[in-house]
N, C-alpha and C positions, 0 to 999 in steps of 0.2 A: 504494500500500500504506500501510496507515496506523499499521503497527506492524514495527520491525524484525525481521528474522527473526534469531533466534540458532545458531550452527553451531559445529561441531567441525571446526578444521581438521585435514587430513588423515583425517578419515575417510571413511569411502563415495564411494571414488573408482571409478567405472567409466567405460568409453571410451563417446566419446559415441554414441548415437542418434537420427542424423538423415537424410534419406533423399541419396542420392549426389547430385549436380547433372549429369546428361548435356551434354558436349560445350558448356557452358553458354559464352553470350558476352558476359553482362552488364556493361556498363560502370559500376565502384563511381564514384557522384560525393560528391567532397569536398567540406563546404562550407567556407567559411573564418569564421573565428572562430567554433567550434562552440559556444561557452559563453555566447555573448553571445547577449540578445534584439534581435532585427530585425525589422523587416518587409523579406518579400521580394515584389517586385515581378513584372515582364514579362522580363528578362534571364537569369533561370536556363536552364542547357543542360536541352534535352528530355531523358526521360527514352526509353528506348528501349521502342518498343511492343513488339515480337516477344515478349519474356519473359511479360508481361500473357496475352500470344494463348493461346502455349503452356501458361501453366498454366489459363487457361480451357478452352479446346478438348479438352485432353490428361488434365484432371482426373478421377480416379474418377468415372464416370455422366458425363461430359461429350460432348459431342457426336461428339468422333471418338474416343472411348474407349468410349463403352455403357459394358456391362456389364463391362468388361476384358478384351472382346474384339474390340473393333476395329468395332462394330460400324457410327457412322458410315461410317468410312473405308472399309470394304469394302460399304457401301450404292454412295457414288459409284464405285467399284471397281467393281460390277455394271452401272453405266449409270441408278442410281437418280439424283433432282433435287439441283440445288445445294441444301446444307444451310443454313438460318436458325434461328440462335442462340437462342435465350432473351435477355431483354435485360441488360446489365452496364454494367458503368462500369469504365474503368482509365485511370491516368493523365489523369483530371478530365473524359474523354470518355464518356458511355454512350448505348448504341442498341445494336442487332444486327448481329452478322456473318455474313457472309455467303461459305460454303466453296464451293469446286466442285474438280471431279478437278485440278486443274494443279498443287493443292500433293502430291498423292499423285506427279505425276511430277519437281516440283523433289526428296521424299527419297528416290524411286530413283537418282537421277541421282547425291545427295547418300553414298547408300549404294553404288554403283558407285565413287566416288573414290575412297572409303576405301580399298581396298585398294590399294597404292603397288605401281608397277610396279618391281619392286628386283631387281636383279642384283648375289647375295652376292660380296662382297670374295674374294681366293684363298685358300683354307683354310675358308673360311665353307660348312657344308652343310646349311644352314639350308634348308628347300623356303619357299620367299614365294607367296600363296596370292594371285595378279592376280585373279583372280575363286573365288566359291564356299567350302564347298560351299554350293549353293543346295538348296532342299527338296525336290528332284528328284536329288541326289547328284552334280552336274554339278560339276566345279571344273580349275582350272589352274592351276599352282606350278612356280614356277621355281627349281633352284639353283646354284650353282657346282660343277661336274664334277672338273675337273683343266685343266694348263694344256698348249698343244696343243704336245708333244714335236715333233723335228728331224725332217722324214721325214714330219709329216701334214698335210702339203697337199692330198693325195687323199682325204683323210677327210670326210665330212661331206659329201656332192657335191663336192669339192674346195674347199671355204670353209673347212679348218682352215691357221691361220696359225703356225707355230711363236713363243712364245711368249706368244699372248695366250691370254684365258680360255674354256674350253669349258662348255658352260650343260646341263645339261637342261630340258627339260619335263615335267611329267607333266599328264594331264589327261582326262576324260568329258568328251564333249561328246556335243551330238548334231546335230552334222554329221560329213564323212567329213575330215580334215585330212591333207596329202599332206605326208611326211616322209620323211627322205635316209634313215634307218636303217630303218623298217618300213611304210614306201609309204602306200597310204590307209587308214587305221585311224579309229577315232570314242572309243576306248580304248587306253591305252597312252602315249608319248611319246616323244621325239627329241632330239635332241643336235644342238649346233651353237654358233658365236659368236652374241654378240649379236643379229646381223642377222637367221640363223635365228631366233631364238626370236621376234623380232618378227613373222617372216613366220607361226612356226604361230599365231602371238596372231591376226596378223589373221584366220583361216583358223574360229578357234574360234567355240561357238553353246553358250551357256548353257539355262539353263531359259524356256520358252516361244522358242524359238529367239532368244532372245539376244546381239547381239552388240557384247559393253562396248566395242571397238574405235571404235565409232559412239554417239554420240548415242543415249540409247533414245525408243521412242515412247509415246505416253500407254494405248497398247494394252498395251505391255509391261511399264509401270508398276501397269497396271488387275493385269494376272494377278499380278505381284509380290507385290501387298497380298493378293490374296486365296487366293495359296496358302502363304506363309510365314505364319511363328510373330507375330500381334502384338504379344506384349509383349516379347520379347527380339529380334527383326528388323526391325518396320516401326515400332512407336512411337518409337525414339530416334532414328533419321533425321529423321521427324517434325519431332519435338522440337527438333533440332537446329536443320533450318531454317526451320520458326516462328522459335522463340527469336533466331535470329540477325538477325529483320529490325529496322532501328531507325527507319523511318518507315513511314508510312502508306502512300507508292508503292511501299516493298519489298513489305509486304505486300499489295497489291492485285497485285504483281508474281506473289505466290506463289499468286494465286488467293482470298487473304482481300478482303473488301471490308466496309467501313462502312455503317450507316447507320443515323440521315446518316453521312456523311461523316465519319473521323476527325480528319480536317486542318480540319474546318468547325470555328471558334471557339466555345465557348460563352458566353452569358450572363455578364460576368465577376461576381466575387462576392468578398467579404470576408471572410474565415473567419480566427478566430484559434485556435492550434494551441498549448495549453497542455500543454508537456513536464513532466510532474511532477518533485519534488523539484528536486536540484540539484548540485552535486559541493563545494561549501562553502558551511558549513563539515559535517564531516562528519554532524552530527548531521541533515542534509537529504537524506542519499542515499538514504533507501528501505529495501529490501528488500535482500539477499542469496543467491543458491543457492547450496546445501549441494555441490554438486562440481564446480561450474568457476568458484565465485564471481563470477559474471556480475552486476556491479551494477545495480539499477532506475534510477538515474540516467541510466546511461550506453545501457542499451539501450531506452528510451525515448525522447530524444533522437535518439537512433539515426530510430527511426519519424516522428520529428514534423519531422526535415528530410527524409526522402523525402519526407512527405507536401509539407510545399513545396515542394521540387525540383519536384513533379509540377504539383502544382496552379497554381505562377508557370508552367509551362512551356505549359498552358491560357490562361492570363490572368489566371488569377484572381490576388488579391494574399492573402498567409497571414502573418495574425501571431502572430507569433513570443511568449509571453509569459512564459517562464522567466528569471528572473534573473539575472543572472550569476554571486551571490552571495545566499544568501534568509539573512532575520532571522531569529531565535531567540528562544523565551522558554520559562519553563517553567510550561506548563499547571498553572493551580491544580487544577484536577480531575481532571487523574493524575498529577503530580507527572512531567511525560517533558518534556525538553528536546525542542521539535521548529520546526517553521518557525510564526511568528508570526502572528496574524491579521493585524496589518498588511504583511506580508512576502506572504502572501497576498491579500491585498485587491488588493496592488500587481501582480497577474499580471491581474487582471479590467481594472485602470484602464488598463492599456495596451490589453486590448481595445478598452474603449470609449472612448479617444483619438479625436478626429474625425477622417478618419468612422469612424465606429462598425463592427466587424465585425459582420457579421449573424447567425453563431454562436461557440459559444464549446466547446471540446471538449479537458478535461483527460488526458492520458493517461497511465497508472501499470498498472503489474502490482502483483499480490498476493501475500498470502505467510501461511502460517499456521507456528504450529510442530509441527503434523499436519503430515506430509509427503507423505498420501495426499492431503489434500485438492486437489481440483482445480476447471477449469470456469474459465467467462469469466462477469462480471457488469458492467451499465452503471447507474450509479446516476442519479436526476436530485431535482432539489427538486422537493414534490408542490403548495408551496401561494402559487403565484401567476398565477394565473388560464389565460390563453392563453399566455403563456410557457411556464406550467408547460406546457401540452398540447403543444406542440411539442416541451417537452423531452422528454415521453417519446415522440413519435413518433422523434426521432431516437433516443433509448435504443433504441427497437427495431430500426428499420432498422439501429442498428451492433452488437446482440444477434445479428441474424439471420444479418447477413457472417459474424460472425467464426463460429457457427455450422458457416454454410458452410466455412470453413476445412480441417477441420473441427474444431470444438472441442467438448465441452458445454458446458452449464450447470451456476452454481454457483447453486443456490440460488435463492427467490425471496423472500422477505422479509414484509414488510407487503404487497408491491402482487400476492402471487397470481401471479405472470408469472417462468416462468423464466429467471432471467437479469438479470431485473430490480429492481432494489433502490432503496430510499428515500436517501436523503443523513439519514441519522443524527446525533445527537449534535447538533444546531444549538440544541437547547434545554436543553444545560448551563447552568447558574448564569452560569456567563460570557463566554454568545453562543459559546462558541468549537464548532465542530463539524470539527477538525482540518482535512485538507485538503479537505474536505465544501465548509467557508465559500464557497470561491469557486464554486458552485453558488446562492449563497444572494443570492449581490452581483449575480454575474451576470444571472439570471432576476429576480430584484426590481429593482435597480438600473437593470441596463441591458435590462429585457427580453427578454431576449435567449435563445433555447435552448441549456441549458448541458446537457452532460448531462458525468461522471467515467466514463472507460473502464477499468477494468481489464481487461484483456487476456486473462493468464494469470495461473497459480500458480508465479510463479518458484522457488518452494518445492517444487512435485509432482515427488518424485522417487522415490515409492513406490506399491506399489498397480497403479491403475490404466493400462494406455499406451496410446498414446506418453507418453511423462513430461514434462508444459508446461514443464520448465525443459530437458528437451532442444531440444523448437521451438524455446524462445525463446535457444538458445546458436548457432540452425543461422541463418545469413542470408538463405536464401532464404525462411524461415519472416517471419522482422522482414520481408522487403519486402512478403509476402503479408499481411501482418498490416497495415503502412499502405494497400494496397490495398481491405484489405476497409473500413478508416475512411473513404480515400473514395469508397468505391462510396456508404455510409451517408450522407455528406455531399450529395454530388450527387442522391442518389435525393428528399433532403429540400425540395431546391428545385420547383418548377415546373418 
């Protein structure tokens, strides 16, 4: 952002809007010394694949979501072919994946757990719902009766013990279950200790003859998906256990597979990962949102160590070139205290420190004091030769991610292309074109394709929604948001 945004605190406070995170089991990695510039290497911990899969796979129009009705998933559900991806990049790997039925039956399997076999404390008449209802009306609930008085040993086929706890059942099924109180019924339920209630559990048969007691089968799984609810029944199991695998043989385990190969190494590569502004002195932090005051310093930062976390965790090595502290002057040409061109310059020169990184990608969010204004924009310098054209080919490629996100476009400038904008301001009176310059060093200097990300509108918080200062306050937005930089990264190489 290259002008701060001005606010009113305390006003226009609303709770946030961001979408809920299902059963999520992402691992937050910390980096150490988050303010300092580094390069990172081959040693950072992987980043967990499963979350990547899951918002690919599971995304609006994604392959086992369609149309938002399941329609992948209940293809393989029918006996249709294993599913092949469209191509992506996550966590520095891209090819296609590759689905078949076995992950449909690890979240029946996943969705059968869930319900906890619980036998309520005394006094507790809570019914605990072991199975069901399933979309056939089928279910079985257990609760605490009362406790078995002096004198009932005969009760229950003779299984009541004086003082311990007496259970019911209740439960549809459709098989016939044989019980002390009303013989063979397939409706209805039974009373008993413990042990009875276990034996009518075994005895019981859900939807598609059903029975949670055993393992289910991939037949049983198939009918699951395709006669419940997909978006409140079979997508968040899904979700779940995608989301929860964190290598590559997990998920080849659940029936995803790479290709190539997610484990196969790539190409390593040099990329340096410029976190805009900085956190002092303050006149370098950015932007501001008007209701959760979420600073562009810090949640940028935020993106530009995912993205190394991921991309060291590949091979690749990511430099780091924010400062730990940027210089200041104040712009003869608007009279604004901000980071200095040489404070600037100094984020390219560790780029191109030997060896040289092979790109260079600034990233900052934006901010107007319109607060409707929204959209994602990537800027690059127009006027040096084949750098320049590289820079805008990655301009696009990371236009298009974020895109996918989904985000729009803000605007398109001089260059006609939505989303895509010039590096402005470089022909002030005194060379300075704000944080633009390092576009200017990089692609002239180090040839090198730079292009300045801005993101979102840390500022949209009117108007149009979702409101980009809500994304950018949710975290699983920031991870998606480094992902789509480098899918645009890797796409750019050979």
């Amino acid at each position: 952002m290259t002008a701060p945004y001005s606010i009113t605190p305390g006003r226009n406070k609303r709770p946030a809007r961001f979408w809920p995170v299902l059963m999520s089991l992402v691992a937050v990695v910390a980096l150490a010394g988050m303010w300092d510039r580094r390069v990172s290497g081959q040693t950072a911990t992987a980043q967990a694949l499963g979350p990547y899969a899951a918002d690919f796979l599971l995304r609006a129009g994604g392959e086992l979501d369609g149309a938002g009705d399941g329609a992948g998933a209940r293809s393989l559900a029918s006996g249709g072919p294993p599913i092949t991806t469209a191509s992506t990049c996550f966590a520095g790997w891209c090819g296609t994946l590759t689905v078949t039925q076995s992950v449909l039956l690890a979240a029946y399997n996943y969705q059968l757990s869930t319900h906890p076999k619980v036998f309520g404390q005394p006094g507790d008449s809570t019914p605990y719902y072991w199975y069901g209802p399933d979309a056939e009306g089928y279910y079985f609930y257990v609760f605490w009766w009362m406790t078995y008085p002096d004198g009932s040993n005969s009760w229950d086929c003779g299984m009541g013990v004086p003082g311990a706890g007496r259970y019911w059942a209740g439960f549809s099924s459709t098989a016939f279950i044989t019980t002390c109180q009303n013989g063979v019924i397939s409706l209805g339920g039974g009373g008993g200790p413990m042990a009875e209630i276990q034996n009518l559990w075994s005895q019981f048969r859900g939807m598609g003859d059903v029975n949670p007691s055993v393992p289910p089968t991939q037949d049983q799984a198939n009918y699951w998906v395709r006669a419940e609810n997909w978006a409140n029944t079979v997508k968040p199991p899904l979700d779940a256990v995608i989301r929860a695998a964190v290598t590559s043989t997990e998920l080849q385990a659940l029936g995803i597979a790479g290709n190539p190969p997610i484990d196969q190494p790539p190409q390593a590569r040099r990329v340096a990962i410029d976190a805009g502004h900085a956190s002092d002195p303050v006149e370098c932090r950015g932007t501001e949102g008007p209701t959760y005051h979420d600073r562009e310093d810090v949640l940028v930062l935020e993106i530009a160590q995912q993205i190394a976390v991921d991309f060291a965790a590949r091979g690749h090595t990511v430099v780091q070139t924010r400062p730990a502290s940027c210089g200041t002057w104040t712009n003869p040409d608007t009279g604004k205290v901000e980071e200095s061109p040489a404070s600037l310059r100094s984020r390219v020169n560790a780029a191109l420190a030997p060896p040289a990184a092979e790109i260079f990608l600034s990233i900052h969010h934006n901010g107007d004091s319109d607060r409707s204004v929204h959209g994602t924009e990537v800027r690059y310098d127009p006027r040096w030769g084949v750098a320049s054209m590289e820079s805008l080919r990655l301009a696009r490629l990371t236009r298009d991610e974020q895109v996918a996100l989904p985000l729009a476009t803000h605007g398109s400038g001089a260059t006609g292309e939505p989303g895509i904008k010039l590096a402005n301001g470089l022909q002030q009176p005194n060379g300075d074109g704000g944080p633009f310059l390092v576009l200017s060093v990089a692609t002239n200097d180090g040839q090198l394709p730079a292009v300045l990300d801005e993101v979102a509108y840390l500022t949209h918080s009117l108007g149009t929604t979702p409101f980009e200062e809500d994304l950018l306050h949710n975290l699983t937005f920031r991870r998606r948001a480094a992902n789509a930089i480098e899918n645009a990264i890797r796409r750019l190489f050979p």
